[in-house]
N, C-alpha and C positions, 0 to 999 in steps of 0.2 A: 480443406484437407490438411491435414498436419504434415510437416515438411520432412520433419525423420518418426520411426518408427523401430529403431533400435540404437544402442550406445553406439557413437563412432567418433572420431577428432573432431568430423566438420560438428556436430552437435557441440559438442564441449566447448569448441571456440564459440559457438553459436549464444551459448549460456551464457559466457563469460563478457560477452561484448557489453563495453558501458556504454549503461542510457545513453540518448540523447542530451542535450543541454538543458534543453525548452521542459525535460521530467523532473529535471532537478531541485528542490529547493533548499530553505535554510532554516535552522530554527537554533535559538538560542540554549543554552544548556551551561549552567553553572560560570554565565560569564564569557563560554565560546562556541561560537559560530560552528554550526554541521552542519555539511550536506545534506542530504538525505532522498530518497524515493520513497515515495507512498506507496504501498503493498501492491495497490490494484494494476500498478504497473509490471510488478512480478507476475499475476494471473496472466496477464496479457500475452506476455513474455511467453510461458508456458503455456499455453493455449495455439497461439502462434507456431512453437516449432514440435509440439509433442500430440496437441489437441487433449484426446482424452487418454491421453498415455500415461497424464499424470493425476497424483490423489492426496489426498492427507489423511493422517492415521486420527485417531483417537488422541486427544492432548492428554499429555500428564501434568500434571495437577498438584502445584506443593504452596504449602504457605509457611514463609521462615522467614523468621524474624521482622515479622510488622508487613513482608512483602509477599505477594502472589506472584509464585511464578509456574510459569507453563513452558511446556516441551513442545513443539507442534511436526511430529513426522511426517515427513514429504515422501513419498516415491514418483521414482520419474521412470519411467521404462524398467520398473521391477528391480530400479536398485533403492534403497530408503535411506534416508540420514536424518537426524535431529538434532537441533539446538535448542536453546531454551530465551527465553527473555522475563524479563521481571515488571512491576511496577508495585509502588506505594497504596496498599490496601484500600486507604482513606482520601485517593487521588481524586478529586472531581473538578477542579478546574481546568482540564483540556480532555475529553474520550473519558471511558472507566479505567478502572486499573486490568480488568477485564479484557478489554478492548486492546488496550495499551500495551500489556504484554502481552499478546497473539500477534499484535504485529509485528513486535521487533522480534518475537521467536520465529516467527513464518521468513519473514526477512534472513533472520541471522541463518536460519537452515537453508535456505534458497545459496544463501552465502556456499555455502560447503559444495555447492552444485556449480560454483564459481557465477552466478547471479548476483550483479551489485558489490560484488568481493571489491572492485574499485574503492568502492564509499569507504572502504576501510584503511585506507592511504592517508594514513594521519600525517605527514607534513606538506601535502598540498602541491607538494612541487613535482611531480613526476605524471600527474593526467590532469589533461584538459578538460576532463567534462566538471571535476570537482573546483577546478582554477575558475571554469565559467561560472559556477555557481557562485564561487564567493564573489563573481562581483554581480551576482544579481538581487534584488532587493528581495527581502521575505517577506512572500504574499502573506497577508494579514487572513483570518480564518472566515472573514464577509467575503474577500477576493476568493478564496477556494469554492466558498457557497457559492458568488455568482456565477462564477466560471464552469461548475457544473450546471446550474440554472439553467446558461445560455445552452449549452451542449443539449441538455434536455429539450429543449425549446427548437431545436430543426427537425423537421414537416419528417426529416427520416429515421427519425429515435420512435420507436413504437412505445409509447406505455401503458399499463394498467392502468385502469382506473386506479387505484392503490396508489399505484405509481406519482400518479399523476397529481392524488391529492395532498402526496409527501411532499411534494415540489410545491406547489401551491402553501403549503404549512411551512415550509423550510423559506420562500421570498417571500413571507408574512416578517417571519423571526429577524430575516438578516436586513429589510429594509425599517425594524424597529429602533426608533430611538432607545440607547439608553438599553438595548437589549442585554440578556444576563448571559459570561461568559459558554456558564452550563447549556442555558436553552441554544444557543449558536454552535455550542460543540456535538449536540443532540441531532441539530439540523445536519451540521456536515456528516456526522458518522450515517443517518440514516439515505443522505445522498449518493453518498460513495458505497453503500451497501447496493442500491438501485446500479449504481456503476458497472458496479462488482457482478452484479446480476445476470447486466445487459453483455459483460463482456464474456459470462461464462455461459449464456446463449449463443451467441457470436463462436464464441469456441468451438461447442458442440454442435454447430452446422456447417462448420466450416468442412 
């Protein structure tokens, strides 16, 4: 059951609270080190304190100057906000461009709802969960695969068959030799899509 059911402060603070340590990771970008939270941790998030309280709009859709970018509307209890995020049309060495900008717009709007607004503390010195991250090493994209692998793999993860044979295709890819950035980024986006799945079942029975 969802824990609030209209806007009030305890939700807001509720929003606002930074991840965990252990959500956190890091990826490289033009030379420096970010944070960052992976999307599926936001659904969670909202799932957790609204259930089905919340929705996403129809994205808008623009392509300027060589880049895609999209809008992704959130509502949370019938108020809506959006942000936007971009990526490089011709992007295929990590997600699509696709893929790539829906998250960081899904993200950057979540932002505005004061979700993850921490990550956006660009000198590092004022919150600990971003201080703990820089000193944690960044999982490599085989450690994300196996780490959902194992997650799938306990007796109480239910899957589809579907499900089941994604996984089985995805610990083919990542236990390859010599495997191709692409096919490995293929495997985790379709993993965390099952993630994604299972937590917005998880939501909606809750």
């Amino acid at each position: 059951m969802a824990k609030y059911t209209e806007w009030c402060p305890a939700l807001e603070a509720a929003l606002a609270e930074p991840f965990p340590a252990a959500v956190v990771k890091q990826k490289s970008k033009g030379g420096t080190r970010i944070a960052f939270v992976s999307w599926h941790h936001y659904v969670r998030r909202l799932n957790a304190l609204v259930g089905s309280g919340w929705s996403m709009g129809e994205p808008v859709v623009r392509e300027i100057a060589g880049k895609l970018v999209l809008g992704v509307p959130v509502t949370i209890l019938g108020v809506t906000r959006v942000n936007f995020g971009d990526e490089d049309e011709g992007k295929d060495d990590y997600g699509t461009a696709s893929t790539n900008a829906w998250a960081q717009a899904f993200k950057r709007t979540c932002a505005l709802f004061g979700i993850g607004l921490d990550m956006y503390d660009k000198d590092g010195n004022g919150d600990a969960v971003v201080q703990q991250a820089q000193r944690t090493p960044e999982p490599t994209i085989t450690d994300r695969i196996s780490a959902l692998i194992a997650k799938f793999a306990d007796p109480a993860v239910e899957l589809t068959a579907g499900q089941r044979k994604i996984v089985k295709i995805a610990t083919s890819v990542a236990h390859a030799k010599d495997a191709h950035p692409a096919h490995l980024a293929e495997a985790l986006e379709k993993l965390e899509k099952i993630d994604y799945e299972l937590s917005t079942l998880n939501g909606a029975s809750a």
